[in-house]
C-alpha positions as CSV (number, residue, x, y, z in Angstrom):
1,X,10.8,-22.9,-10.3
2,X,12.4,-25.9,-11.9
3,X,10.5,-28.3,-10.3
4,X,7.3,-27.4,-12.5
5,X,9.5,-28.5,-15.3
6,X,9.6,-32.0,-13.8
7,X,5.8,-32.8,-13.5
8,X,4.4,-34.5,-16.2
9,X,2.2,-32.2,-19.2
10,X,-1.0,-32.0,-17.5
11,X,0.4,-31.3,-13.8
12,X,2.6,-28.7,-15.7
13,X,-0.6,-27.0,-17.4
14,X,-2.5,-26.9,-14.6
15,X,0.3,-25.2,-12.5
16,X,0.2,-22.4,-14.9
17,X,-3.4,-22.5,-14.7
18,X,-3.7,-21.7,-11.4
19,X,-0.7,-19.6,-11.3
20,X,-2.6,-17.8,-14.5
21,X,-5.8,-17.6,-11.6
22,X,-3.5,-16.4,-8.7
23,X,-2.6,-13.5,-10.9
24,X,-6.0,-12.2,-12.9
25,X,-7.4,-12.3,-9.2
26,X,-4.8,-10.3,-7.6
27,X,-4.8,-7.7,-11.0
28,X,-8.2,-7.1,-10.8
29,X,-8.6,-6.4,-6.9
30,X,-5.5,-4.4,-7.4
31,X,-7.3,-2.3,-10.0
32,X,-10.4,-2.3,-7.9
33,X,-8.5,-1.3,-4.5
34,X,-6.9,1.6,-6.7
35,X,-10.1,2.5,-8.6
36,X,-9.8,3.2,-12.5
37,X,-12.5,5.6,-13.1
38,X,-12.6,5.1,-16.7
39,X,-11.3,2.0,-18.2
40,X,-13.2,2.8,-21.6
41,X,-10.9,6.0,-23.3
42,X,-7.1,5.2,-22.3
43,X,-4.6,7.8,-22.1
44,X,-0.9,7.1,-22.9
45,X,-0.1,6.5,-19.4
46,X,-2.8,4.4,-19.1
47,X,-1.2,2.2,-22.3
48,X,2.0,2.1,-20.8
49,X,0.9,1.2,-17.8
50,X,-1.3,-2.0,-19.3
51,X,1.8,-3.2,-21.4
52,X,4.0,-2.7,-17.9
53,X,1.4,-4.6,-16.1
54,X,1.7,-7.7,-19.0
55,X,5.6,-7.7,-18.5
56,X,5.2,-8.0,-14.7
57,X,3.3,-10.9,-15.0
58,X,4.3,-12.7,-17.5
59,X,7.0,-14.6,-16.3
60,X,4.8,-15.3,-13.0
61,X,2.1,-16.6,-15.3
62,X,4.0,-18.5,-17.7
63,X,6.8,-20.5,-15.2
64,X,9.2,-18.3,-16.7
65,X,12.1,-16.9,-15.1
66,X,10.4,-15.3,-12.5
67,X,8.5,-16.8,-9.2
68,X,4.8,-15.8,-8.8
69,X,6.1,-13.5,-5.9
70,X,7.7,-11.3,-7.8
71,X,5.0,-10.8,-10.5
72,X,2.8,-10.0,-8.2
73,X,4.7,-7.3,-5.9
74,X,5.8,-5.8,-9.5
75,X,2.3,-5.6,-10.4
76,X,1.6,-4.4,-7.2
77,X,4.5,-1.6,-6.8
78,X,2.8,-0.8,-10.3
79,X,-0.8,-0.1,-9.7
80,X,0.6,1.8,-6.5
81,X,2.6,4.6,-8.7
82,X,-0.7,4.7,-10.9
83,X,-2.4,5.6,-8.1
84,X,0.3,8.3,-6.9
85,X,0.3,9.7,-10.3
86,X,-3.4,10.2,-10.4
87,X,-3.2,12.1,-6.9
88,X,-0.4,14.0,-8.4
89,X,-2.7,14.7,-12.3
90,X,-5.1,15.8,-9.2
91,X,-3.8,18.2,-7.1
92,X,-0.8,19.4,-9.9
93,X,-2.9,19.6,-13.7
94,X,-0.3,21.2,-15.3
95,X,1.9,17.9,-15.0
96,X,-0.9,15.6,-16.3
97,X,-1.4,18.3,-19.0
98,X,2.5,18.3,-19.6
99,X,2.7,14.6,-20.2
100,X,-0.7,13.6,-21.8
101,X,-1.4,16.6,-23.9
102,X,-4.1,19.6,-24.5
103,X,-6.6,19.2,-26.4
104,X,-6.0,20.8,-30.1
105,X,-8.9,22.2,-32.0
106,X,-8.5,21.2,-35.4
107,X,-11.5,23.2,-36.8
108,X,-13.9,25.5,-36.9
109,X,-17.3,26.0,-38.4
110,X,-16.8,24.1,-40.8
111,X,-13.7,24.5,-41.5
112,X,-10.4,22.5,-40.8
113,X,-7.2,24.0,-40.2
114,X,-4.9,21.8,-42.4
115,X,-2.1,23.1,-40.7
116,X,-2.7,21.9,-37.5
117,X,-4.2,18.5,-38.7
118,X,-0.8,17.7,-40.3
119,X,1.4,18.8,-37.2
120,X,-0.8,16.3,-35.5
121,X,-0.8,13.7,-37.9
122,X,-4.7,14.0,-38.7
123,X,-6.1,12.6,-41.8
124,X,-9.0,14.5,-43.3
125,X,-11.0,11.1,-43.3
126,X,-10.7,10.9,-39.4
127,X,-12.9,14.0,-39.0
128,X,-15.3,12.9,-41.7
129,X,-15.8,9.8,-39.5
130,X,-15.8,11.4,-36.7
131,X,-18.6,14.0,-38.0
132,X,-20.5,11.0,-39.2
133,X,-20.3,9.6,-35.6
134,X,-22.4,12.8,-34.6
135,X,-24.8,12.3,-37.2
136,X,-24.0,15.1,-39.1
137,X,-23.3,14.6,-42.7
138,X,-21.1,17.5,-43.5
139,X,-18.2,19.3,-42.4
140,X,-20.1,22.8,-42.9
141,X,-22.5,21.7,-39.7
142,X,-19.7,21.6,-37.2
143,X,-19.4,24.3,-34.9
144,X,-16.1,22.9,-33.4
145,X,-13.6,19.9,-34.3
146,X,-11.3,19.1,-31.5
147,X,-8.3,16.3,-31.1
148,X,-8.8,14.9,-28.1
149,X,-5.1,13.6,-25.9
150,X,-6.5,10.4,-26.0
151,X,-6.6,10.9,-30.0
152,X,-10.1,10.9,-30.2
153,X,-12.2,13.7,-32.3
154,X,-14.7,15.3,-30.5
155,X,-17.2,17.0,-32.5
156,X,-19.7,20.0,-31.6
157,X,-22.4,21.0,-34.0
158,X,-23.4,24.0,-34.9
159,X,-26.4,25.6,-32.6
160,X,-28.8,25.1,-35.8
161,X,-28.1,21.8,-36.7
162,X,-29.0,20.8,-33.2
163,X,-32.2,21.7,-33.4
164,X,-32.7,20.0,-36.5
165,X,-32.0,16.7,-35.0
């Protein structure tokens, strides 16, 4: 480790370069070997595992503290669990429902339950966007409202407004 501290600036930089390649090559096969179906909507274990993944390799990145080796297996021992936990979500729902959340309607024809937004910390302007997003222009045209675990709002107009549009 110490003796990338001893090469000059440029030999220095481009150890980390490479180092920086060695790593973003190994993270993305190891995502790729473990198959993220959905990299778009993440759910909180999903978060937690990107900021896990950035600690692993930081130091194996950066010449920190820690080798390359150790950065990667972490990374590594990492993706593995992710995987496991997806074959647990799988075959066991109630634990993935457990730690991630249900999905909480939040209202109903047009109506929001107040109640409910505040226990789930829901401003009112959230679902106005989020009807927006559907192309609907008022809260009276919404069949269903519903807080997503990822935290998004799904919207479900009502039958008649669909067949407006």
């Amino acid at each position: 480790m110490d003796q990338y501290l001893n090469l000059p600036l440029p030999w220095f930089l481009a150890a980390i370069g490479v180092r920086s390649v060695i790593v973003l090559v190994a993270l993305v096969a190891g995502i790729r070997i473990f198959g993220k179906r959905d990299v778009g909507g993440l759910t909180l274990i999903d978060l937690v595992m990107v900021l896990l993944l950035g600690n692993a390799v930081q130091n194996a990145l950066t010449v920190g503290s820690g080798h390359l080796g150790v950065g990667l297996v972490s990374a590594g021992v990492l993706l593995v669990l992710d995987r496991l936990m997806g074959f647990l979500f799988v075959r066991r729902p109630w634990i993935e429902k457990k730690l991630l959340g249900e999905p909480t309607v939040i209202g109903v024809n047009g109506r929001l339950d107040e109640r409910t937004m505040r226990r789930e910390d829901v401003e009112r302007d959230d679902v106005l966007t989020a009807v927006r997003e559907m192309g609907l222009s008022e809260l009276s045209q919404i069949r269903l409202a519903v807080l997503e675990p990822d935290g998004t709002i799904s919207v479900i107009p009502r039958e008649d407004e669909e067949d407006k549009s």
